[in-house]
C-alpha positions in Angstrom: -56.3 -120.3 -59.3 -56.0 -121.0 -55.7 -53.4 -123.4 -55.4 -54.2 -126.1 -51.7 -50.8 -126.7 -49.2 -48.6 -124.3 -51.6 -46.2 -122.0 -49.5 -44.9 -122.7 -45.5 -47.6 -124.0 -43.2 -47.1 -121.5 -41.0 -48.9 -123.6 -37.5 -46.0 -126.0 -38.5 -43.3 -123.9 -38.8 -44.2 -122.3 -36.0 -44.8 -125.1 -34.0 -42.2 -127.0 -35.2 -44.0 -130.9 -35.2 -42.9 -132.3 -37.7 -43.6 -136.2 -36.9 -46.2 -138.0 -35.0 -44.1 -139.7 -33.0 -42.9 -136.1 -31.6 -46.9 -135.1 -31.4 -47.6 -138.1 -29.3 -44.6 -137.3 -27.1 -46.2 -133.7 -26.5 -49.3 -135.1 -26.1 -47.8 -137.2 -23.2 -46.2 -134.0 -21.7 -49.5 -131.9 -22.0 -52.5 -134.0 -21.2 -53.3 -136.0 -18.3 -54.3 -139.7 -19.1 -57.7 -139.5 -19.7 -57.0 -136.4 -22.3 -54.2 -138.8 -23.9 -56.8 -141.7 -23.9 -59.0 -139.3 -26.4 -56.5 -138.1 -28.3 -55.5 -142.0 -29.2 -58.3 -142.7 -30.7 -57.7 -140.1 -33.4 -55.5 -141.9 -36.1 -55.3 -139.5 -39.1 -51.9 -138.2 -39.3 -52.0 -134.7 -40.8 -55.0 -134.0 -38.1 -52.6 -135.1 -35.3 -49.9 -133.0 -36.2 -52.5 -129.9 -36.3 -53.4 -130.5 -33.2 -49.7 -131.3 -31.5 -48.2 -128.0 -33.8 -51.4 -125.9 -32.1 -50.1 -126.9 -29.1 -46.7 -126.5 -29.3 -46.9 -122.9 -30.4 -49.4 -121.7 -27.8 -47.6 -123.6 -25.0 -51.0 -124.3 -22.3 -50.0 -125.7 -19.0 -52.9 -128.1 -19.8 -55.1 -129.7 -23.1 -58.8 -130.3 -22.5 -60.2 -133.2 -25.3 -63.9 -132.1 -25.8 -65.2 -135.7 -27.7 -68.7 -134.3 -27.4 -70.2 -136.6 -25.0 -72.3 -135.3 -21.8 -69.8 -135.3 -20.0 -67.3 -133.6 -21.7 -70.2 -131.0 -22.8 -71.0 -130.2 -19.1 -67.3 -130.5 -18.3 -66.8 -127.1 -20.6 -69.9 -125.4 -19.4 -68.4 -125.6 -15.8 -64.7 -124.2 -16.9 -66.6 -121.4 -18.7 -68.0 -120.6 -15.8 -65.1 -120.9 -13.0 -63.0 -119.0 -15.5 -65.4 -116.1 -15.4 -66.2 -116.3 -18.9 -69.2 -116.7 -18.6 -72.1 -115.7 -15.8 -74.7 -117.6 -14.7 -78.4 -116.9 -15.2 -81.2 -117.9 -12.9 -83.2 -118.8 -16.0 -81.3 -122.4 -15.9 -79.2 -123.6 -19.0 -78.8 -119.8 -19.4 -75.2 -117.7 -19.3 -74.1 -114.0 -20.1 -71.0 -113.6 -21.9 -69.3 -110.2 -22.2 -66.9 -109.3 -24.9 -64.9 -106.1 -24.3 -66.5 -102.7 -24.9 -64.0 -102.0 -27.7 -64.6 -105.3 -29.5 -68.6 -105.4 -29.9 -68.4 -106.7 -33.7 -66.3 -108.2 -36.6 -62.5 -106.7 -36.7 -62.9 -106.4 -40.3 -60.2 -103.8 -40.4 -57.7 -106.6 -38.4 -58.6 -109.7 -40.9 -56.7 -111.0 -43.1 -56.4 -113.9 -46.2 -52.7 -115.0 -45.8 -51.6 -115.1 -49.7 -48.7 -116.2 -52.0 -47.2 -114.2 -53.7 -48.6 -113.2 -57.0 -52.0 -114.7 -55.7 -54.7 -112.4 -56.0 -57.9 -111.9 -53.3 -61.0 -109.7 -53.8 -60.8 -106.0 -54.1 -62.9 -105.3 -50.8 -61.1 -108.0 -49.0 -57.1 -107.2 -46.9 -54.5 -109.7 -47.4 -51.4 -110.3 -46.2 -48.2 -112.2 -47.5 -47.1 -115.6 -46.3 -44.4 -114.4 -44.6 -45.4 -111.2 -43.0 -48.1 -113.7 -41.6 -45.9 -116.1 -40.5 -43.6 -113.3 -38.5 -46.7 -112.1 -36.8 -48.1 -115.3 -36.2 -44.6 -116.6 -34.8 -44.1 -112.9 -32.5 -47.8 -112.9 -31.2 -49.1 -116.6 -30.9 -46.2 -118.3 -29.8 -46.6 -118.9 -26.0 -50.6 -117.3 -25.5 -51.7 -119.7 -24.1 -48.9 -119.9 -21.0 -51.3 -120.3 -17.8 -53.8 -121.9 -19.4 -56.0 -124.9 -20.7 -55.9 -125.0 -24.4 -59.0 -127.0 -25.5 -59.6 -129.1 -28.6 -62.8 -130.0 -30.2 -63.8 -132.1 -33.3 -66.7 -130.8 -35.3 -69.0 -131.6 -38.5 -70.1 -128.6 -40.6 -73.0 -130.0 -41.5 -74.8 -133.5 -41.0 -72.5 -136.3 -40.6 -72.3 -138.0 -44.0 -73.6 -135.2 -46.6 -71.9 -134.7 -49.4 -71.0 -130.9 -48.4 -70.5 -131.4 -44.8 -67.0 -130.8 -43.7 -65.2 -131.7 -40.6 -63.2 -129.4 -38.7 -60.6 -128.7 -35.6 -61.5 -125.8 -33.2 -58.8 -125.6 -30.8 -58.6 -122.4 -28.3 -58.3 -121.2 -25.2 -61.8 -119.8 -24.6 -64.4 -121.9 -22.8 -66.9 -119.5 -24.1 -65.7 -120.2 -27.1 -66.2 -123.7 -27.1 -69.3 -124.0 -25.3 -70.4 -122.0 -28.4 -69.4 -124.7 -30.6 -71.1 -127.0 -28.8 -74.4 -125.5 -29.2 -73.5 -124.6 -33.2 -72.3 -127.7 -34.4 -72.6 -131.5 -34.5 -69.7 -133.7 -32.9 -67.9 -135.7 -34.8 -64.7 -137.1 -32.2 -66.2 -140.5 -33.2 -66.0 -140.3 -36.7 -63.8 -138.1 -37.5 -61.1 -140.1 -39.3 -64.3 -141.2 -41.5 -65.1 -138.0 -42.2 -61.9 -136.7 -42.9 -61.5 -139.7 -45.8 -64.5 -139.1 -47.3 -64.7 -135.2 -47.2 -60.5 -135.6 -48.2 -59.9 -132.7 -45.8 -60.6 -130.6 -42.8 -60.3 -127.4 -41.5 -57.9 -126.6 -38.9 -59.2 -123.7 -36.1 -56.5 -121.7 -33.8 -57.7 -118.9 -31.1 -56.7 -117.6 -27.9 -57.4 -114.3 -26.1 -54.5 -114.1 -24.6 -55.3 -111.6 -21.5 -57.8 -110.3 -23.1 -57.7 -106.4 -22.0 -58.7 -103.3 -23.9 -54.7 -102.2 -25.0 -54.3 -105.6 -26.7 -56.9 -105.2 -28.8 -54.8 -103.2 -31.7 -52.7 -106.2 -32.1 -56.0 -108.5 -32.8 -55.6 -110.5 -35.7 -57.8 -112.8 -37.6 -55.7 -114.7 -40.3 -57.3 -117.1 -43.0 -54.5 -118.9 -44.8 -56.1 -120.3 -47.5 -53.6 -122.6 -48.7 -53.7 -125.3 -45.6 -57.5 -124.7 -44.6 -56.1 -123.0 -41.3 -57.2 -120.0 -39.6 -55.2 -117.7 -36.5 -56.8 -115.5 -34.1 -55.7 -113.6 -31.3 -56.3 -111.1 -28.3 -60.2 -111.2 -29.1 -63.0 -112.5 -28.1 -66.4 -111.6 -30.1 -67.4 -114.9 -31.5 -67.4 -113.6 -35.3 -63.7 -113.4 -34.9 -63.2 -116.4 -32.7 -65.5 -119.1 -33.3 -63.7 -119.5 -37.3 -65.7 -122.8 -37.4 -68.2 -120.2 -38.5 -67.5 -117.5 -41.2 -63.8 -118.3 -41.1 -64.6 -122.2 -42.3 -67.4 -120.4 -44.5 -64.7 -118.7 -46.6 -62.5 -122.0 -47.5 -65.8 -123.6 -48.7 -66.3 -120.7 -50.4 -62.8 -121.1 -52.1 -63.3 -124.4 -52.7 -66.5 -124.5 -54.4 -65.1 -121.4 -56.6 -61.7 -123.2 -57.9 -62.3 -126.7 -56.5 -65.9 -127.9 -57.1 -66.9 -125.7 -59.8 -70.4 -126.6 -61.5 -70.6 -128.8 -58.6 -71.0 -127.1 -55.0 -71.8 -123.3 -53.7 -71.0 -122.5 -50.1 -73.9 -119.4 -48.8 -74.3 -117.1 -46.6 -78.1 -117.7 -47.0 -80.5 -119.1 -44.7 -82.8 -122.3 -45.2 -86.2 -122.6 -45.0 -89.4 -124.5 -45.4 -93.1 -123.0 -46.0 -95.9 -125.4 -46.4 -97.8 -124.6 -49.1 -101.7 -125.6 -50.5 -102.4 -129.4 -50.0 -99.7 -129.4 -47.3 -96.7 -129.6 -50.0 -93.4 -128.4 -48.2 -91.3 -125.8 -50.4 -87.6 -125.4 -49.7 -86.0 -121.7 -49.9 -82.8 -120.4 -49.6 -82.2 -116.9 -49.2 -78.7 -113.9 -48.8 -78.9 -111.1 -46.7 -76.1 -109.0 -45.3 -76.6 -109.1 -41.2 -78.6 -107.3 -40.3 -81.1 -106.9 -43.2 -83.9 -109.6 -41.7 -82.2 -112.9 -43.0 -82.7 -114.6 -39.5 -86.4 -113.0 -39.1 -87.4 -114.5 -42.9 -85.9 -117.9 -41.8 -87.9 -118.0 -38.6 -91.1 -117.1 -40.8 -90.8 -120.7 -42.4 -93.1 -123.6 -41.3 -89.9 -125.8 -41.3 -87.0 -123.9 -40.0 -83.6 -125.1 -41.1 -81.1 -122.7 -40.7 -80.5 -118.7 -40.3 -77.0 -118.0 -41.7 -74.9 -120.4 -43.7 -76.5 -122.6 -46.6 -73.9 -125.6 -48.5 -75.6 -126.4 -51.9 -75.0 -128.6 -54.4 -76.7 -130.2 -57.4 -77.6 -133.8 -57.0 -77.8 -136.9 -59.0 -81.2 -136.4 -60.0 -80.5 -132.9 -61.4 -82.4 -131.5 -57.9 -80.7 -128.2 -55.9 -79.7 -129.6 -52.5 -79.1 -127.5 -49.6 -77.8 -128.6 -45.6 -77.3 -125.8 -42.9 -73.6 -126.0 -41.8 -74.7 -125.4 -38.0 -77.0 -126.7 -35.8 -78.0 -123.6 -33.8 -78.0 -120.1 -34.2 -75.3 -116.9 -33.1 -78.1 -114.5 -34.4 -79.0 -110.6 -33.5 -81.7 -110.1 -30.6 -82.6 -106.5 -31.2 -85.9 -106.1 -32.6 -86.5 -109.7 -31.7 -90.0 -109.6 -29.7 -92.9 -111.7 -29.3 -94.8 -110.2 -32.3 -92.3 -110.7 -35.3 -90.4 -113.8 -33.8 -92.5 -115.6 -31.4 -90.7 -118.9 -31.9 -87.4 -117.5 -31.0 -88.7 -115.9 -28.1 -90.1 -118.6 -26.5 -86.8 -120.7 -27.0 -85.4 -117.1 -24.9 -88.4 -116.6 -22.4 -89.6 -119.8 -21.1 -87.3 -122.5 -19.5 -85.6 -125.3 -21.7 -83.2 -124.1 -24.0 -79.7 -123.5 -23.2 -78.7 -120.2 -24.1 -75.4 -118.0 -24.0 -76.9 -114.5 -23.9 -74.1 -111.5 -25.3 -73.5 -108.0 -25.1 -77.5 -107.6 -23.2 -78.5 -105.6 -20.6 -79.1 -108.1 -17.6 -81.3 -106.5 -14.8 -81.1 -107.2 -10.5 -82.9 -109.9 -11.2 -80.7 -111.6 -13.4 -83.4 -111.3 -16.7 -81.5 -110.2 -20.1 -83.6 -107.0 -21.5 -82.3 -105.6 -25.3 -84.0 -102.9 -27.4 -87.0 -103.6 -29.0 -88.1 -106.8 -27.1 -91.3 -105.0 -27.2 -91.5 -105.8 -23.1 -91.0 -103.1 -20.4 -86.9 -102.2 -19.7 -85.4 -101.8 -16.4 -83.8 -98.1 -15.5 -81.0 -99.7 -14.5 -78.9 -103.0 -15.3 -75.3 -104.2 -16.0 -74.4 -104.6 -20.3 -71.5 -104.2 -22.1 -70.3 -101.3 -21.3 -70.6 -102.0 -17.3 -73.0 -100.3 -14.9 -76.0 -98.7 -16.7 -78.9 -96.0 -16.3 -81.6 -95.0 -18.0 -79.9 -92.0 -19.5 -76.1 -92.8 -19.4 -74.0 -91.0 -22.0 -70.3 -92.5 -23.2 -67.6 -89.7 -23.6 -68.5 -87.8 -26.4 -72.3 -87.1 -24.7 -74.1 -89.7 -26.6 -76.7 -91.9 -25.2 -75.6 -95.6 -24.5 -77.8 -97.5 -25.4 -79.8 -100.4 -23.0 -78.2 -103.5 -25.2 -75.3 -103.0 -28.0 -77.0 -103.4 -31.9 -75.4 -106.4 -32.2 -76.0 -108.4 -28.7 -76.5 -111.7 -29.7 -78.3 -115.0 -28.6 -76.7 -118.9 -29.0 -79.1 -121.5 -29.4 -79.5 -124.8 -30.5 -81.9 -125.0 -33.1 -83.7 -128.0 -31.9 -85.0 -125.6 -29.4 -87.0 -123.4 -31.7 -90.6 -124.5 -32.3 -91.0 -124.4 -36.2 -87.7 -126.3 -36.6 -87.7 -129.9 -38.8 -84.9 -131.5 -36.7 -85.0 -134.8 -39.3 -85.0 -132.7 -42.3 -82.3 -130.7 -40.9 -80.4 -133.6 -40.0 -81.1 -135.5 -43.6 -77.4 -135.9 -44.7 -79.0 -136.2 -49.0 -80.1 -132.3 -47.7 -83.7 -130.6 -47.9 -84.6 -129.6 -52.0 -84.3 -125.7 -52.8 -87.1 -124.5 -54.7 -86.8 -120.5 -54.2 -83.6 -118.1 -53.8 -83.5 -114.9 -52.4 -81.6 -112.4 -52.4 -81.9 -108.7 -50.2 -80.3 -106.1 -49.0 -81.3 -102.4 -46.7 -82.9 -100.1 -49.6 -85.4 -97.5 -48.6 -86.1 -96.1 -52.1 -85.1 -98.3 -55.3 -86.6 -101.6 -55.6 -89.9 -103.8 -54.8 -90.7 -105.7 -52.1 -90.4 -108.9 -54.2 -89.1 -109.7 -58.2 -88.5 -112.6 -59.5 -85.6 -113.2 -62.2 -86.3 -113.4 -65.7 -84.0 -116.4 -66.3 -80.5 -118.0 -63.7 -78.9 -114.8 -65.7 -80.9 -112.3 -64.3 -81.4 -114.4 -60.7 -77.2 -114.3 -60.3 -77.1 -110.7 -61.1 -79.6 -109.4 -58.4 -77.4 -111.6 -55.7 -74.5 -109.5 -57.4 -76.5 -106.3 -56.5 -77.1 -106.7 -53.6 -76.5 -103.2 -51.4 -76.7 -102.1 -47.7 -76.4 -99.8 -45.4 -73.4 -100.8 -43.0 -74.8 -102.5 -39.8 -73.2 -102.9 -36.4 -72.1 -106.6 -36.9 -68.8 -104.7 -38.7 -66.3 -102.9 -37.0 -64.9 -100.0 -39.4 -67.5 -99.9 -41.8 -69.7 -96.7 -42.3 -72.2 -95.8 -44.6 -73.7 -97.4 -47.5 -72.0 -100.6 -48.9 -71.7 -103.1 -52.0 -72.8 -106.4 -50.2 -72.4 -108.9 -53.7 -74.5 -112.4 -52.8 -74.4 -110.8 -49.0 -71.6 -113.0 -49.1 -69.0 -110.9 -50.1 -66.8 -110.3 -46.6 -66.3 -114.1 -47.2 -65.3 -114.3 -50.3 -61.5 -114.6 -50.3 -60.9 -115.2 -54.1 -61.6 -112.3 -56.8 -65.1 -111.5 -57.4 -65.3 -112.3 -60.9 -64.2 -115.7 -60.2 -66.8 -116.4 -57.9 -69.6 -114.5 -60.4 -68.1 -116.8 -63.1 -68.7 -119.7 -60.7 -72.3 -118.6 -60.1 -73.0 -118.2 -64.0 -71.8 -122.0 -64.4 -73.6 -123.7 -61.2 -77.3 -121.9 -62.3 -77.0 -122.1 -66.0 -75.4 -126.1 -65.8 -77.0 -128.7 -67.7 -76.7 -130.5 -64.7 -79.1 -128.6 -63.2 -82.4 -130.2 -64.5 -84.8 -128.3 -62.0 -83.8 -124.8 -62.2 -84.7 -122.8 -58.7 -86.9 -119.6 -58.8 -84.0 -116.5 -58.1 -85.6 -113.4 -56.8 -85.3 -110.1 -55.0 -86.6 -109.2 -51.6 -86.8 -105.8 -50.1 -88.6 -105.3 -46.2 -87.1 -101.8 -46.1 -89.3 -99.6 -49.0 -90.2 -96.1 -46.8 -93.2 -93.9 -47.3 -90.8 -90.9 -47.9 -89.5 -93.0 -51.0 -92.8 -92.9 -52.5 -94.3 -89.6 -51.6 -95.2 -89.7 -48.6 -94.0 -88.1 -45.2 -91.6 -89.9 -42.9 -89.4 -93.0 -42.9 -91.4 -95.5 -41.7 -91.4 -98.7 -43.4 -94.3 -99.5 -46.1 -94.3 -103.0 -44.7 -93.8 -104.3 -41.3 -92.5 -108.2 -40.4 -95.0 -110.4 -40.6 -95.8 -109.1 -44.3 -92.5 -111.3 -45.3 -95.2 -114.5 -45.4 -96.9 -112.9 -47.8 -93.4 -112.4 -50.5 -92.5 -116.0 -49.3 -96.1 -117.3 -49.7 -96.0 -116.0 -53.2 -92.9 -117.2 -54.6 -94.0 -120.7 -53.1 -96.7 -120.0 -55.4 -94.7 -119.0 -58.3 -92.2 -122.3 -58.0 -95.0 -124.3 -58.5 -96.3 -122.5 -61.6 -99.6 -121.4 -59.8 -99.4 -117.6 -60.3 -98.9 -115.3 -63.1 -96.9 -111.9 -62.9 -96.3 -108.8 -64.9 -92.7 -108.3 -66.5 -90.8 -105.6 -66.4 -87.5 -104.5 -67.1 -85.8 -105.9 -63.8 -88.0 -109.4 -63.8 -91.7 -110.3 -63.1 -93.8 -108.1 -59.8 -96.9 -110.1 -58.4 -100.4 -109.4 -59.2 -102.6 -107.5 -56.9 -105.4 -110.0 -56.9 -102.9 -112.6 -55.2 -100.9 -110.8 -52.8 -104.6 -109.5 -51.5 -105.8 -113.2 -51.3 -102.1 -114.3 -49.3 -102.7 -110.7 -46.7 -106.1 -112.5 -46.2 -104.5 -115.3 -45.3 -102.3 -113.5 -42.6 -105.6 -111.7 -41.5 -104.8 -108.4 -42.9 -106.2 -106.2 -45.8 -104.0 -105.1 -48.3 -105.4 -101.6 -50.1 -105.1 -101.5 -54.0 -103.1 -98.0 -53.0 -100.1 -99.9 -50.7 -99.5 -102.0 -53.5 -99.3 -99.3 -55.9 -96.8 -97.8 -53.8 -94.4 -101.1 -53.1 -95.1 -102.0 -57.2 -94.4 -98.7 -59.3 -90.9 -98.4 -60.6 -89.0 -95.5 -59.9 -86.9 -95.6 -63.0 -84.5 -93.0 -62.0 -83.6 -94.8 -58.9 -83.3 -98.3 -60.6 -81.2 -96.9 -63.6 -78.5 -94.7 -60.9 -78.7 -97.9 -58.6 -77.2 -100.3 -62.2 -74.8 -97.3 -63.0 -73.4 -97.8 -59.4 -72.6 -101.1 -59.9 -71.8 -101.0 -63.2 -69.0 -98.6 -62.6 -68.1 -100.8 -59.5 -67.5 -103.9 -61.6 -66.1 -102.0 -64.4 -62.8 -101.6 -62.1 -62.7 -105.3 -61.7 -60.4 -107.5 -64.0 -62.4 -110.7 -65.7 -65.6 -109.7 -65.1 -67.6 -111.7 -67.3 -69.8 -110.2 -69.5 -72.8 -111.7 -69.1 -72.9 -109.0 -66.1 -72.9 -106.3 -67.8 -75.0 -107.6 -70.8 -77.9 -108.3 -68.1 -77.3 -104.6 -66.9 -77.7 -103.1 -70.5 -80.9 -105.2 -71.4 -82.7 -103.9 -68.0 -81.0 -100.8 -69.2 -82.8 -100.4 -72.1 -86.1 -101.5 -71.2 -86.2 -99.0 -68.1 -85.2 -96.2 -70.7 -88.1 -97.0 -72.7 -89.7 -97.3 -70.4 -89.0 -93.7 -69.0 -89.5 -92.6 -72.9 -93.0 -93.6 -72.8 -94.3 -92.8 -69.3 -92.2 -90.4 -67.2 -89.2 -91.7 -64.6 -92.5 -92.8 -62.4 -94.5 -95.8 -63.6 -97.4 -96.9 -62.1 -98.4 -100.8 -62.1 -100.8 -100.8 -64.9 -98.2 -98.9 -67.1 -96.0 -101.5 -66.6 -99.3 -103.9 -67.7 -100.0 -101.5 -70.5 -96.1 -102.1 -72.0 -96.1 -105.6 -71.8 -99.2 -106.3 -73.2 -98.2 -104.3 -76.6 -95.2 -106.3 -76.7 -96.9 -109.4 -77.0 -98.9 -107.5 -79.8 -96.3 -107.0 -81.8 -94.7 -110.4 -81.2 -91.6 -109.8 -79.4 -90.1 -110.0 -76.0 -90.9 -107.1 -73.5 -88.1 -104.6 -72.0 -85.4 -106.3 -74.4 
């Protein structure tokens, strides 16, 4: 059980604060008058000695109070600029940011959960003890910020009132890093003693990049101390390891809806969206997927956009499944982003409006960011992230660079995006979740779409969920267990948080139980007999698999079981292609439908032999994993490792014969 403000605060003892009569009399030393004006209107003690401690530790020359007003917005974009943080664009409102060659990603392999002793983490997260933390903390953080402005902002993770929404500190010495924030979240300076009472905490945010050069990278940290809300980061700049309001944040509300909020809350790495279904009814999803696996691309296919990343759900009082976005904009992946897959993101990035930070892009002479596959014409020659480029530049080892890094980015504010509901994204009782997805980056196992036989079987396919490693990870190769696609942000051990998940889907509180499914977009023709690995599917097919489980959550289509849940019909995934303008041959869907039984049954024995290393795994894991077990062995028995669609028809109409349950 994770125990709250047990063990040394480190930012204390470090800093050394210890009343707030000693804060205000460094807040005298370190802010000019209108800065100390600002910070007086803050009243809530613990916060204030955060925010003094922070300071005292990093020792700026100067401290810049961001309350979120225009001025005070503008004020940062202008420092992020005349520190050379940031570049100007001519497109206006638009900057490019570029983080050091070496530091393109997550440092996954430099992040840490500060523990207690005794206190145990999950098996595919690193920890590190209290007071090896503190040491490194107190050797390396102590004095970055000499020479500098340390800024301090006051944020909302979520809308301003909801019952999930959290208020946070993000203090650092990056300008990029808080103009970032600025775009990402709502401002809360004016109510942020409100907040704090009502959420009865905060989260405390501490950054700088110190001088930010190649050789200081290896001595990049990113601590999480889980205890006292706080995160530490240092010598980096990428915004996955600076900007902790993000997945830093993410992982407390993780932690405390595992121990803290149990059968209450769940904090997501799941996007929200709307689709507007027959008669005009609007149908609420929520859907997991490890970066890089077409989470922000299925958002953005919604008719009422609400977020791309991070999801806080809870159940409310009228037994409905609630669900706020966290942010209010989006940090999200550009490559393969073109006007034919996401033509509302692209005109928030093409035409003039939106303020955007542009990252790790190629920018041409003239200024315009290019990245691969914007489907539009690329210069030969351009600056990106690796400095001057050419058509045909090779690193060290020989290897083409590339025009734009896999994981350049975009930031920008939702509001800007064309199919986004700015007042049911703002709606502090949240938007009501219909639908969950879950997918992940497999080529050859499972279906486009499934839908969960019961909450059971719906937590179970987020616990499967598997990838192949993307570039948003340093250090990570291969193909990789990605449980809920929240599982680098899940501090606690898993089978706490699966336990959690069992409790929250299966509660009694829970009156109107969400549909859970699986989504695949990544199905090749080589998987299924034919030649080459292009895709079965292509992007705008993801309407269809969203279109249909809109359908499904409101009782309005039947489906065929089978051993891992129900597969649509053919007759109404050809009337939904229809409705996208595209035909949809009786063969494709024979293809994306038949079950590979050999694949599915090694793809269970991978992850059975996974959790079977885990302590306290429940059992209701593996008991789901033994009844799909079965019914894919007989399955196999019956038809061959290959069954076709109306085999699968065939088995579950003779089960209803003989009056029991098919694929037991």
């Amino acid at each position: 059980m994770l125990e709250l403000k047990k063990g040394i605060d480190i930012l204390a003892e470090v800093g050394g604060i210890r009343t707030v009569d000693e804060a205000r009399a460094l807040f005298e030393l370190k802010c000019d008058q209108e800065n100390l004006a600002k910070l007086s209107k803050i009243t809530n003690e613990e916060a204030l000695l955060k925010i003094a401690n922070a300071i005292s530790m990093t020792d700026p020359d100067t401290v810049f109070v961001n309350t979120g007003s225009d001025a005070d917005v503008q004020r940062v974009r202008e420092m992020s600029l005349e520190k050379g943080e940031e570049q100007p664009l001519p497109m206006k409102g638009h900057t490019i940011h570029f983080d050091l060659p070496q530091e393109q990603a997550r440092i996954i392999d430099r992040t840490f959960y500060i523990v207690n002793e005794g206190e145990k983490v999950s098996v595919l997260a690193k920890s590190i003890l209290r007071d090896e933390a503190y040491e490194y903390v107190k050797t390396y953080m102590a004095g970055i910020a000499k020479g500098k402005t340390l800024l301090v902002g006051f944020f909302s993770r979520g809308p301003i009132g909801a019952r999930a929404a959290i208020p946070a500190l993000e203090i650092t010495t990056s300008t990029y890093v808080m103009h970032s924030a600025n775009i990402l979240y709502r401002h809360v300076y004016d109510r942020f003693d409100e907040e704090v009472q009502r959420a009865g905490l905060f989260f405390t945010n501490v950054h700088s990049e110190g001088p930010n050069r190649p050789e200081d990278l290896p001595k990049a940290r990113v601590f999480m101390d889980r205890s006292w809300l706080t995160t530490f980061s240092m010598f980096c700049t990428y915004a996955g390891n600076t900007l902790l309001l993000k997945k830093g944040n993410h992982r407390f509300a993780v932690d405390l809806a595992t121990y803290y909020r149990r059968e209450q809350e769940l904090s997501e790495h799941m996007f929200i969206t709307g689709l507007t279904g027959p008669g005009g009814r609007k149908t609420f999803f929520a859907g997991a997927a490890p970066s890089g696996c077409g989470k922000t691309t299925t958002a953005m296919v919604g008719t009422d956009f609400i977020g791309d990343d991070l999801a806080q759900l809870w159940i409310a009082e009228d037994g409905t499944l609630r669900a706020i976005n966290p942010e209010v904009g989006i940090f999200g992946i550009v490559q393969d982003v073109n006007r034919e897959s996401d033509p509302y993101l692209m005109k928030a990035l093409r035409e003039e409006g939106a303020e955007v930070i542009w990252t790790n892009v190629l920018i041409d002479e003239n200024g315009v960011p290019h990245w691969v596959g914007d489907g539009e014409e690329h210069p030969k020659r351009g600056v990106n992230f690796q400095g001057e480029w050419w058509e045909g530049k090779t690193d060290e080892n020989g290897k083409p660079i590339p025009l734009s890094h896999p994981n350049a980015r975009c930031t920008v504010a939702n509001k800007f995006i064309g199919n986004y509901n700015e007042a049911a994204a703002e709606d502090p009782r949240g938007v009501e979740i219909k639908v969950i997805t879950y997918s992940g980056r497999d080529s050859d196992t499972m279906p486009p779409v499934w839908v969960a036989k019961n909450p059971d079987h719906g937590v179970v396919i987020g616990a499967s969920i598997l990838s192949a490693a993307t570039a948003t990870e340093v250090g990570a190769k291969g193909v990789r267990r990605q449980p809920w696609a929240n599982e680098p942000f899940i501090p606690g051990p898993l089978a706490d948080y699966m336990d959690a998940q069992f409790a929250f889907f299966n509660s009694d509180k829970l009156k109107h139980k969400p549909v859970m499914a699986g989504l695949n977009y990544f199905l090749t023709h080589e998987a299924r007999g034919g030649g080459g690995n292009g895709l079965l599917g292509e992007k705008r097919d993801v309407k269809v698999w969203l279109g249909w489980l809109e359908r499904r959550a409101h009782g309005e289509v039947d489906a065929i079981e089978t051993p891992i849940g129900f597969i649509p019909k053919y007759e109404d995934l050809r009337e939904l292609f229809a409705g996208i303008g595209k035909e949809y041959p009786k063969e494709l869907y024979e293809k994306q439908f038949t079950l590979y039984v050999d694949n599915i049954l090694a793809r269970i024995d991978l992850q059975e032999e996974a959790y079977r290393k885990e302590v306290n795994i429940p059992p209701r894991l593996f008991e789901v994993y033994a009844e799909q077990r079965a019914g894919l062995e007989a399955l196999k028995a019956k038809y061959g490792p290959i069954v076709s669609v109306a085999q699968l028809i065939e088995a579950a109409e003779e089960s209803k014969v003989l009056g029991r349950n098919a694929f037991p």
